[in-house]
C-alpha positions as a Markdown table, in Angstrom:
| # | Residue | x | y | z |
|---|---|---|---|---|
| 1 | Unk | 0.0 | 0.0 | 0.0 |
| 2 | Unk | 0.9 | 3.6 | -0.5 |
| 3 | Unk | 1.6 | 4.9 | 3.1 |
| 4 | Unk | 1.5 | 8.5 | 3.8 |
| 5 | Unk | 3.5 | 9.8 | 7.0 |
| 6 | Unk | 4.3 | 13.4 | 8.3 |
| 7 | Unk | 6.6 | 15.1 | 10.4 |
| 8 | Unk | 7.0 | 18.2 | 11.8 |
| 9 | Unk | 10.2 | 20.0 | 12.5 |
| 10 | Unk | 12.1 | 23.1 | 14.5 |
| 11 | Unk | 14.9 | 22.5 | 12.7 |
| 12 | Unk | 16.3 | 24.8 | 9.6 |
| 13 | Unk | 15.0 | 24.0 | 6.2 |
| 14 | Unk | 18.4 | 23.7 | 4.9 |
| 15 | Unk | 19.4 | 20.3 | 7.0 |
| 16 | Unk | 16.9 | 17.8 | 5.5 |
| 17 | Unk | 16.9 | 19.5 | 2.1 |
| 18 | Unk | 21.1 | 18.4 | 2.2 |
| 19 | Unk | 20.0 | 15.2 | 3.2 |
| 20 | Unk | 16.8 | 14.8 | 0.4 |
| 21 | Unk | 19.4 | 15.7 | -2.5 |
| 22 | Unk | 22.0 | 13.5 | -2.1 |
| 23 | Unk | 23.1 | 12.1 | -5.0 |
| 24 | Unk | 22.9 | 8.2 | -4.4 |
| 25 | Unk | 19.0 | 9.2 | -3.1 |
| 26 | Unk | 17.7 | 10.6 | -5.9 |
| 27 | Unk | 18.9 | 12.6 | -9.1 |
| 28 | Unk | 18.0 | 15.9 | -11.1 |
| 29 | Unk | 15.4 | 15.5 | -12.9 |
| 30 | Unk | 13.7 | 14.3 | -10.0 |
| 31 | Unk | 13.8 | 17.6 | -7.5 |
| 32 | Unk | 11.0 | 20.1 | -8.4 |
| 33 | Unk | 9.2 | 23.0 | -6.0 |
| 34 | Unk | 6.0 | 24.1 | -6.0 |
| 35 | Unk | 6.1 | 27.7 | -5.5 |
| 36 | Unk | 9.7 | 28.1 | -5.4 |
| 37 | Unk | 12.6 | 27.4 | -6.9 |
| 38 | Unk | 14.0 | 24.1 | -5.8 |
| 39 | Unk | 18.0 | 25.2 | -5.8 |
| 40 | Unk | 17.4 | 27.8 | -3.8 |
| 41 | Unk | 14.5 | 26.3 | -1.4 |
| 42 | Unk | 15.7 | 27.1 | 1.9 |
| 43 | Unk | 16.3 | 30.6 | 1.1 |
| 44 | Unk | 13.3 | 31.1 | -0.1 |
| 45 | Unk | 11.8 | 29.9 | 2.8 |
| 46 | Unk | 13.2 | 31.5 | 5.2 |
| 47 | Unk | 12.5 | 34.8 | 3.3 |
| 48 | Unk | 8.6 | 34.2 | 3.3 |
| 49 | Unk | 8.6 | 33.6 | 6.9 |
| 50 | Unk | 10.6 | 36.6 | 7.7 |
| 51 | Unk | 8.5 | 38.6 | 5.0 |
| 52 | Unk | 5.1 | 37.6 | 7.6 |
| 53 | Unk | 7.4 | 37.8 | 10.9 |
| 54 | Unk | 6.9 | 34.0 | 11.3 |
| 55 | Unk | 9.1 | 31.5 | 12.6 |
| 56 | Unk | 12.0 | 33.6 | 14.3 |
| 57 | Unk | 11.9 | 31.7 | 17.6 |
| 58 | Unk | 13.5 | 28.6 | 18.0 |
| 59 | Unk | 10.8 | 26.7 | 19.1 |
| 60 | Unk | 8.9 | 27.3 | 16.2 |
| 61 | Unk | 7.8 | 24.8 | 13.4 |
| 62 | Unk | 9.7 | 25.9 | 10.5 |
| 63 | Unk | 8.4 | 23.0 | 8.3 |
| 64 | Unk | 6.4 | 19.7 | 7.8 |
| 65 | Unk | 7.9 | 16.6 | 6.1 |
| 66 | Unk | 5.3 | 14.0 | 4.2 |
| 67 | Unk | 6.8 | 11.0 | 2.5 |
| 68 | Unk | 4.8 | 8.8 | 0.7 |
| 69 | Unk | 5.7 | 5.4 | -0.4 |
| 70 | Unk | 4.4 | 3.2 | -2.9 |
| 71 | Unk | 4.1 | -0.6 | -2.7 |
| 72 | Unk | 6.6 | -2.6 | -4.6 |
| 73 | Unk | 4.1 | -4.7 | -6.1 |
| 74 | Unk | 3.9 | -1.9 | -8.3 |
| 75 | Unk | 7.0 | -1.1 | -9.4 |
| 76 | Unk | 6.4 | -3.2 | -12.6 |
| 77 | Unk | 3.8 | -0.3 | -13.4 |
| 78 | Unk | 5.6 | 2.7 | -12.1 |
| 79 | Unk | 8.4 | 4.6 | -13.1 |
| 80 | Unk | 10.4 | 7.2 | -11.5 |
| 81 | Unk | 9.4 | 9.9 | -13.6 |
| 82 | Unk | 6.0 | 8.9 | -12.9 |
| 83 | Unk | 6.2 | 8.8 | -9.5 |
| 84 | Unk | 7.7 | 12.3 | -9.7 |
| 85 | Unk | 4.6 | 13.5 | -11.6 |
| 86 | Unk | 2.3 | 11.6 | -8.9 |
| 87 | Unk | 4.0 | 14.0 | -6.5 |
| 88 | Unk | 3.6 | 17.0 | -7.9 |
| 89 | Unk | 0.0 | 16.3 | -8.4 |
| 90 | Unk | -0.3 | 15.4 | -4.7 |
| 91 | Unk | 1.6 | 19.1 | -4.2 |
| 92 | Unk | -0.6 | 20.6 | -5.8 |
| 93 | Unk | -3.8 | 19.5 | -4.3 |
| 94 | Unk | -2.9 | 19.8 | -1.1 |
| 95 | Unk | -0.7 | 22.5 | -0.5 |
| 96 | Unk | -2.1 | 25.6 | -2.3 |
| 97 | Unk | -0.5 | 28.9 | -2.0 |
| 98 | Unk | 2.7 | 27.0 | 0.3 |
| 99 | Unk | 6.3 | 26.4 | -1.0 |
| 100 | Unk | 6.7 | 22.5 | -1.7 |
| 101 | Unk | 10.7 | 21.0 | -2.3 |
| 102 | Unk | 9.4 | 17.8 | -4.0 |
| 103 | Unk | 11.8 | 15.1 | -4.4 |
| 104 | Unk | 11.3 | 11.7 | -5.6 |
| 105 | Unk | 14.0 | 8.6 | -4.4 |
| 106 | Unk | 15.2 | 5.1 | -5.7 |
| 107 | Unk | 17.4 | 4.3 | -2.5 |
| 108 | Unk | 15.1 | 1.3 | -1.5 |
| 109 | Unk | 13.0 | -1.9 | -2.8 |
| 110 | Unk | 10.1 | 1.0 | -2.9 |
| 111 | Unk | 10.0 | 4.2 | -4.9 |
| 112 | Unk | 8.7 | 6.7 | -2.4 |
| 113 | Unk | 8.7 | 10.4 | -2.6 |
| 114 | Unk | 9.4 | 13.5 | -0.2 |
| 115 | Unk | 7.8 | 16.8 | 0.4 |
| 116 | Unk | 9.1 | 19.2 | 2.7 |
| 117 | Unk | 6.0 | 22.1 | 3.0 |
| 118 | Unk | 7.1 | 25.5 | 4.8 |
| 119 | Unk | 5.0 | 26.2 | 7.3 |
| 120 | Unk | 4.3 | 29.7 | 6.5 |
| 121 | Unk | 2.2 | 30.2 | 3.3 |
| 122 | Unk | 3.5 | 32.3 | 0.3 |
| 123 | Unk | 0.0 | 34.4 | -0.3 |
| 124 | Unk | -0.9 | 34.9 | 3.1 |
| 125 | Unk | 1.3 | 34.1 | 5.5 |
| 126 | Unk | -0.7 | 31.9 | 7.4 |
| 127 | Unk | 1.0 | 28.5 | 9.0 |
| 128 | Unk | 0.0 | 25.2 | 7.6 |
| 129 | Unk | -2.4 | 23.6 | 10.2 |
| 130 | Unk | -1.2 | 20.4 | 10.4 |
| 131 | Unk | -4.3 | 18.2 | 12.4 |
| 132 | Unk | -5.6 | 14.4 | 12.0 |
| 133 | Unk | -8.0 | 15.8 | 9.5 |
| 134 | Unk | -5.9 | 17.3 | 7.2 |
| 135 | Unk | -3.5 | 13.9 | 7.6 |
| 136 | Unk | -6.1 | 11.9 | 6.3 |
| 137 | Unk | -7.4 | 14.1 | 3.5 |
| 138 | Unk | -3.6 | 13.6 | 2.4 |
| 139 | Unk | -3.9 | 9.9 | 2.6 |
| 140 | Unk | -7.2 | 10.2 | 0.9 |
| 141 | Unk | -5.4 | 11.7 | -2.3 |
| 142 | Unk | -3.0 | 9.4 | -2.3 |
| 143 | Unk | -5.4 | 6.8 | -3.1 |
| 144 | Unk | -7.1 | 8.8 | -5.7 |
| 145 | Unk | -3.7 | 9.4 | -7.7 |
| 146 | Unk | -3.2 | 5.9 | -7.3 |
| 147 | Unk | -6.3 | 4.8 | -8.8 |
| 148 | Unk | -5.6 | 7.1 | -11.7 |
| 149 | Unk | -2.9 | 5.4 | -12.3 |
| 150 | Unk | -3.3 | 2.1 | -11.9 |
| 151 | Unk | -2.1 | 1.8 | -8.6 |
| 152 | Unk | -3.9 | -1.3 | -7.3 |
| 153 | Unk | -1.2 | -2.3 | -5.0 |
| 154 | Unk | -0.7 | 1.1 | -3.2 |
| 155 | Unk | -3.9 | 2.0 | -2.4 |
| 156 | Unk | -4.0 | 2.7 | 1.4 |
| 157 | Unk | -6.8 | 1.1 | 3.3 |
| 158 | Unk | -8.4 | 4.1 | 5.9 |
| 159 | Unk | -10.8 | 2.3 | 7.7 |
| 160 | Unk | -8.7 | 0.5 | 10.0 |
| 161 | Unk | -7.1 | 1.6 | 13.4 |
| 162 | Unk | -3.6 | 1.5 | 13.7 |
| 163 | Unk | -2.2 | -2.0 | 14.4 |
| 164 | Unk | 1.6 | -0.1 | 15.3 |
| 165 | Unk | 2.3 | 3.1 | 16.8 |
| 166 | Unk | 5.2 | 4.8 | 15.3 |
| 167 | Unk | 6.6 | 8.1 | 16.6 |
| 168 | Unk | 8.4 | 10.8 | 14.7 |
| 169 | Unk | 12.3 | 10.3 | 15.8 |
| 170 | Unk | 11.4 | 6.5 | 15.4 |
| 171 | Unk | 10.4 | 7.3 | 11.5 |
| 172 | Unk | 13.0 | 9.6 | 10.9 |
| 173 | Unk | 14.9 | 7.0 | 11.3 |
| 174 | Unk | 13.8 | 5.0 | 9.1 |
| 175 | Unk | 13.5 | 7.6 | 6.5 |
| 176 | Unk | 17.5 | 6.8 | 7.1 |
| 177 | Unk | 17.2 | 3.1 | 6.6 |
| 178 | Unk | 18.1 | 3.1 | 10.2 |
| 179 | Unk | 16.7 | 0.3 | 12.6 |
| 180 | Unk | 15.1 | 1.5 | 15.8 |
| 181 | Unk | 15.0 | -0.7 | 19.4 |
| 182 | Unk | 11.3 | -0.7 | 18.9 |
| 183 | Unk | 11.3 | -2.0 | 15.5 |
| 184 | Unk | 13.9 | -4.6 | 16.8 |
| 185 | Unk | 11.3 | -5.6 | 19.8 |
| 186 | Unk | 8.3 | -5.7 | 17.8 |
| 187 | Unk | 10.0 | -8.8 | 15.5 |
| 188 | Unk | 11.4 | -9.9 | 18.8 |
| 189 | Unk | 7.9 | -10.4 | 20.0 |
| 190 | Unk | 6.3 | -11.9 | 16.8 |
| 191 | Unk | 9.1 | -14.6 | 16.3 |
| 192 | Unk | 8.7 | -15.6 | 20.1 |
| 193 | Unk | 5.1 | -15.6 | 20.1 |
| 194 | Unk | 4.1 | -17.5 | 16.6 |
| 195 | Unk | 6.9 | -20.1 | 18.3 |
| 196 | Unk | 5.7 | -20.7 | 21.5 |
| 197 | Unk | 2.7 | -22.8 | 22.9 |
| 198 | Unk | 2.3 | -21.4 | 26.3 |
| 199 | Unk | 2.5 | -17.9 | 27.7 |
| 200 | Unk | 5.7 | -19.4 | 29.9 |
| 201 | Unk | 7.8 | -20.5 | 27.4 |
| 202 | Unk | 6.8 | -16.9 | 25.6 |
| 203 | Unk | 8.0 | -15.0 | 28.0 |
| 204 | Unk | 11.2 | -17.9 | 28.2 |
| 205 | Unk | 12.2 | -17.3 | 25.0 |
| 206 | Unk | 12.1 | -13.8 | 24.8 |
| 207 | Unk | 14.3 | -14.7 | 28.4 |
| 208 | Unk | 17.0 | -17.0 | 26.2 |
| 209 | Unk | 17.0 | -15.4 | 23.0 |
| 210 | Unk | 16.7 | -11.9 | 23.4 |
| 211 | Unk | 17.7 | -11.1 | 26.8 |
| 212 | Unk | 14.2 | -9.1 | 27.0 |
| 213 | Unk | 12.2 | -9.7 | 30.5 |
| 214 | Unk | 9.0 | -9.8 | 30.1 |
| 215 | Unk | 6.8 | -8.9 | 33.2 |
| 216 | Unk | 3.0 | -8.2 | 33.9 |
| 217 | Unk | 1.9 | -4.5 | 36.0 |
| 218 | Unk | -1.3 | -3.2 | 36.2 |
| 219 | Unk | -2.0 | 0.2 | 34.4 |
| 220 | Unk | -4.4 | 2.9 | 34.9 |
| 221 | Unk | -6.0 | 4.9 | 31.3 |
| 222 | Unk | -9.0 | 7.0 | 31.7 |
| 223 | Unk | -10.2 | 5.6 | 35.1 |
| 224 | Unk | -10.0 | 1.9 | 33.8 |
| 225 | Unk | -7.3 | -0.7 | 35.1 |
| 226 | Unk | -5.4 | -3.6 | 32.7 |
| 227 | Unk | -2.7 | -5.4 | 33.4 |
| 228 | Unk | 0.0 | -5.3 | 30.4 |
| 229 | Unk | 3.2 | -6.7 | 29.6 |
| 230 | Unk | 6.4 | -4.4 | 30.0 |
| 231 | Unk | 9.6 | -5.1 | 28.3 |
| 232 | Unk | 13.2 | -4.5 | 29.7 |
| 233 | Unk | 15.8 | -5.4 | 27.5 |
| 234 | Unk | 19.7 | -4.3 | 26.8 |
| 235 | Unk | 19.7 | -1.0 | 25.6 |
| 236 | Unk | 16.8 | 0.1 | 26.7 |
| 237 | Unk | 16.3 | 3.5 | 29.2 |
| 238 | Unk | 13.4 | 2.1 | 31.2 |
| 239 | Unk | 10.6 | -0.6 | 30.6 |
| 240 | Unk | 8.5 | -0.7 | 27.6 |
| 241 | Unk | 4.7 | -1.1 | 27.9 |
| 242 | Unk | 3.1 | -3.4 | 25.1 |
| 243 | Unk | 0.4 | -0.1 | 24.4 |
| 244 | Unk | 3.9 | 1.6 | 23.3 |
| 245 | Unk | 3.8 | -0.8 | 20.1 |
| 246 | Unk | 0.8 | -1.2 | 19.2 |
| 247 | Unk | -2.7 | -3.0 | 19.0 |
| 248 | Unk | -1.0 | -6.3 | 17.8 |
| 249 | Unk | 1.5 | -6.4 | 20.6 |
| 250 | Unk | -0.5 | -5.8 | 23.5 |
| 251 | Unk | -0.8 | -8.9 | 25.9 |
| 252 | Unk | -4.2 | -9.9 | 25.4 |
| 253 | Unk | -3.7 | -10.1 | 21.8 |
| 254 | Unk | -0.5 | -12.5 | 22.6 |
| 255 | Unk | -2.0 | -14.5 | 24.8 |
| 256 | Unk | -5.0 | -15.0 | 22.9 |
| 257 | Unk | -3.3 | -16.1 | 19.9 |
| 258 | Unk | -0.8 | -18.8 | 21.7 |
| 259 | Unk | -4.0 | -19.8 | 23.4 |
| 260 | Unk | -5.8 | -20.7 | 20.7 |
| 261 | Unk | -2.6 | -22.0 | 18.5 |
| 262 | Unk | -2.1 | -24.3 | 21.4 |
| 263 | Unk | -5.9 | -25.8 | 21.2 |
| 264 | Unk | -5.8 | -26.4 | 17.3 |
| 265 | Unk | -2.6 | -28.1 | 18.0 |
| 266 | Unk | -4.2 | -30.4 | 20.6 |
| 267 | Unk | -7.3 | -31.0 | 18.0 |
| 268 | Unk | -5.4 | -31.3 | 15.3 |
| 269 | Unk | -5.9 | -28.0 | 14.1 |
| 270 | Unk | -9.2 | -29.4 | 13.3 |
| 271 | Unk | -11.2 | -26.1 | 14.0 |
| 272 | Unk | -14.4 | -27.3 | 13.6 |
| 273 | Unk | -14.1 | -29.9 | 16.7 |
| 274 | Unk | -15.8 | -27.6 | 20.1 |
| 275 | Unk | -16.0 | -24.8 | 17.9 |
| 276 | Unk | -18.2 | -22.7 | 20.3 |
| 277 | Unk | -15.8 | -23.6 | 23.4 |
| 278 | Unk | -12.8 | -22.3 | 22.0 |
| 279 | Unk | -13.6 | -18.7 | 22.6 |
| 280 | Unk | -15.5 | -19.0 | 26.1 |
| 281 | Unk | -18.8 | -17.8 | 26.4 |
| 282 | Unk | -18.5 | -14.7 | 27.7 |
| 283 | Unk | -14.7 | -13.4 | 26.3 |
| 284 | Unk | -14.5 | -12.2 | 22.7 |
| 285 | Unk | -10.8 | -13.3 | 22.0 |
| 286 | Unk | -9.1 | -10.4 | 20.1 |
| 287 | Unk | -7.6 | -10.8 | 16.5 |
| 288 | Unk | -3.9 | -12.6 | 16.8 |
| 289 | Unk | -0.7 | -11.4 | 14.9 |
| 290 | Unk | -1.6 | -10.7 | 11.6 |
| 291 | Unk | 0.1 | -11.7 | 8.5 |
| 292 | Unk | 1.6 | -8.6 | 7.4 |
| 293 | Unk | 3.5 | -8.8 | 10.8 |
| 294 | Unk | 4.9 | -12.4 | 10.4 |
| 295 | Unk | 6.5 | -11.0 | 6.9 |
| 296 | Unk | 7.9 | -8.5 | 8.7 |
| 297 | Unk | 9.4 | -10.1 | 11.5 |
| 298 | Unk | 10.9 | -12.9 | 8.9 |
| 299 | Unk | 12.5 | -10.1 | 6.8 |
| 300 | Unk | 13.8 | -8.5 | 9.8 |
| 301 | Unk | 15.2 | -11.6 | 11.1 |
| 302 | Unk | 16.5 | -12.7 | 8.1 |
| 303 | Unk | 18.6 | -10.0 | 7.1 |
| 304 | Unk | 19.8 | -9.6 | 10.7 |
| 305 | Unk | 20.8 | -13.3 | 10.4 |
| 306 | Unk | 22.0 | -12.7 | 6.8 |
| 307 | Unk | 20.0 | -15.7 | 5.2 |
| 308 | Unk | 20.1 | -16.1 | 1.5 |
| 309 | Unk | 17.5 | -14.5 | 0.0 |
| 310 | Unk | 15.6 | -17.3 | -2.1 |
| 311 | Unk | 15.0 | -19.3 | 1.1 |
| 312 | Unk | 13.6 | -16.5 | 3.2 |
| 313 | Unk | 11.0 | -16.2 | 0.0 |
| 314 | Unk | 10.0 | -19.5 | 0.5 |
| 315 | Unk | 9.7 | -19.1 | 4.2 |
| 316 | Unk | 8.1 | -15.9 | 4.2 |
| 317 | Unk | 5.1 | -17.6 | 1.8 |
| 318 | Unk | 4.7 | -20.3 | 4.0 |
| 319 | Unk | 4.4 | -18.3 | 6.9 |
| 320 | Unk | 1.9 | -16.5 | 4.9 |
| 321 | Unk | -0.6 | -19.0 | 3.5 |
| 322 | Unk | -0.1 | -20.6 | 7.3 |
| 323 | Unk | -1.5 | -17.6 | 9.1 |
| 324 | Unk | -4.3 | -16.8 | 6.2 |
| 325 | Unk | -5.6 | -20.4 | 7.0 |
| 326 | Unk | -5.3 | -19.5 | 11.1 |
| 327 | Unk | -7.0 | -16.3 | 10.3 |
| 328 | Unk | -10.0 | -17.8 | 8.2 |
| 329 | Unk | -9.9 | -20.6 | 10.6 |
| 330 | Unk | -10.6 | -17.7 | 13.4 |
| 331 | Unk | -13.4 | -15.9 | 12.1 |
| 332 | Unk | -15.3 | -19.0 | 11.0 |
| 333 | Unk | -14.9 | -19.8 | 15.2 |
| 334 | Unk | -16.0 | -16.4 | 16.0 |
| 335 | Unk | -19.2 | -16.2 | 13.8 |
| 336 | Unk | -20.1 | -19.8 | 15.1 |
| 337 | Unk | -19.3 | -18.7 | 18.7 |
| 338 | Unk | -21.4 | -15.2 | 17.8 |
| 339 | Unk | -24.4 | -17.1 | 16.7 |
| 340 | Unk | -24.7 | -19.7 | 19.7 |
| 341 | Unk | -24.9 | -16.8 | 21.8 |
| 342 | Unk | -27.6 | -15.1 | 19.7 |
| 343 | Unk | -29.6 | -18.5 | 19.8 |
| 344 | Unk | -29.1 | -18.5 | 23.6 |
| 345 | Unk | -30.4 | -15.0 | 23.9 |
| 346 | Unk | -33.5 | -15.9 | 22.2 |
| 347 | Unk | -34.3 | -19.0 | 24.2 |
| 348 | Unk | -34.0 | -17.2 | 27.3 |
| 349 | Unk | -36.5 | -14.2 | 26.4 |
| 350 | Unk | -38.8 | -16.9 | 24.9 |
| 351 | Unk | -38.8 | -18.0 | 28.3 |
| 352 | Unk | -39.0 | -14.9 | 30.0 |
| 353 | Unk | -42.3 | -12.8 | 30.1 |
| 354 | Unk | -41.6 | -9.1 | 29.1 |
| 355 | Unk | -41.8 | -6.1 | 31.6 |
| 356 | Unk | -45.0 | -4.8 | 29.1 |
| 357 | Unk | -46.4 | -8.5 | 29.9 |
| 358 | Unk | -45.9 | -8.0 | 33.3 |
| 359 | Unk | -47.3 | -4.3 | 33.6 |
| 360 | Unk | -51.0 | -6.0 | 31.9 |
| 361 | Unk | -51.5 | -8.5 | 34.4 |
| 362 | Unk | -51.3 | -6.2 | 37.3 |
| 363 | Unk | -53.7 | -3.8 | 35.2 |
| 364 | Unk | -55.9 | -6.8 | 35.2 |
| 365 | Unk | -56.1 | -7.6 | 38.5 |
């Protein structure tokens, strides 16, 4: 999928323009502005804001940073040049009336590109207001532009919550191709976890293999109490809680998931055996790692444990078709589970004479 990130900065223009132009990033032909002239972009910038009196102080945010990046399932349909063109099209439509430095790179497996906005607009000198609404009308136009172009691939899904939090040092970093500690844990946990058939030997392995402790404390969010998993580990400045990671990582989703691995494994993985015990009557057992997260866990292991390349393929597609089977194998046990509760519910008001019922009789009498 396309994915559309931003990032806001104190910092002088002229630092991550440097770093956008580099010449093993990107080349000429594709660095254009919007607004401005793109070899003299920081300048410029900083003339507009002193032009409005706007972003003198230090604390001030001088500029926003969006990247998008397209899927490399469709790099067979999209060149560079196009790309570029994709960009400025995205420029355009979001960023009237502001200076854009657009700049399109081929350092990765994906062709993505960069825009660094200035926060202070050219006609009117009012700053960019950068909320959650104006982030997902940017994500929204990067699916049309997609479509237009055939994009199937990079189409960004935007009715989902997100299953990974990501902060803004932890993504400039991997604007850099730079691994993060949390990026290192999360694969840390999905390896351990898809491996493991009981919450002990979970929390074992993360012991053996890792050197990451894994312990359970109870924490307090908008007057409600849940216990959750913290992680300590080598390199870390104080314990992690699983709601820093994300949805996917947080313990009732791990649990859950080794759970339930552990009773198809006793059945056979015969799914259909007890169907309406496996989830408990009254627990709705959350969704468990997702596929997406397995690739990613074998891709980071894998070239952390520099495998060759044409076995982790194969490994990667039979985790894949694996957990698509687990997954299917889930929501058929949920809907089965779902409907024996409906059927229960109805028996029991069958049973049960209404309040309506009730309030007649005594009329009667």
């Amino acid at each position: 999928m396309a994915v559309v990130k931003r990032i806001s900065s104190k910092a002088k223009v002229g630092k991550i323009e440097k770093y956008l132009k580099q010449e093993e990033k990107t080349e000429e032909k594709l660095i254009s502005g919007m607004n401005c002239d793109s070899d003299n972009f920081a300048k410029q910038c900083e003339m507009t804001s002193m032009l409005y009196d706007k972003n003198q102080e230090k604390n001030d945010r001088k500029y926003y940073h969006i990247i998008q990046s397209f899927s490399p399932k469709d790099n067979d349909k999209l060149t560079l040049e196009q790309a570029h063109k994709i960009g400025e099209k995205f420029a355009e439509k979001n960023f009237k009336g502001y200076e854009v430095l657009i700049v399109t790179h081929k350092d990765k497996e994906h062709i993505h590109n960069h825009f660094v906005v200035n926060s202070v607009s050219l006609e009117n000198g009012k700053k960019y207001r950068a909320d959650n609404k104006s982030l997902w009308q940017l994500r929204r136009t990067s699916n049309e532009l997609c479509k237009e172009n055939n994009l199937t691939n990079s189409i960004q899904p935007l009715d989902r919550r997100s299953k990974e939090k990501i902060t803004s040092g932890e993504l400039r970093k991997m604007v850099r191709g730079e691994d993060t500690w949390k990026s290192d844990l999360k694969a840390q946990i999905t390896e351990c976890a898809r491996t493991s058939n009981t919450i002990e030997e979970f929390k074992n392995r993360m012991k053996e293999k890792y050197n990451v402790e894994v312990t359970e404390r109870v924490r307090t969010s908008k007057g409600q109490k849940s216990t959750i998993y913290q992680y300590k580990g080598e390199g870390f400045n104080k314990p992690c809680g699983d709601f820093r990671l994300g949805e996917e990582y947080k313990k009732e989703y791990i649990e859950n998931g080794i759970i339930r691995r552990s009773e198809e494994k006793a059945r056979g993985k015969d799914t259909r055996t007890n169907a309406g015990q496996s989830a408990g009557a009254e627990q709705r057992t959350p969704r468990p790692i997702t596929t997406e997260e397995v690739v990613r866990a074998d891709n980071y292991l894998a070239r952390r444990n520099n495998q060759n390349a044409e076995k982790v393929d194969k490994q990667v597609d039979e985790r894949i078709r694996s957990h698509r089977q687990q997954r299917e194998d889930f929501e058929r046990v949920n809907r089965e589970t779902k409907t024996g509760r409906n059927q229960s519910q109805g028996t029991r008001a069958d049973r049960e004479p209404s309040h309506e019922k009730n309030q007649g009789i005594e009329r009667e009498r």
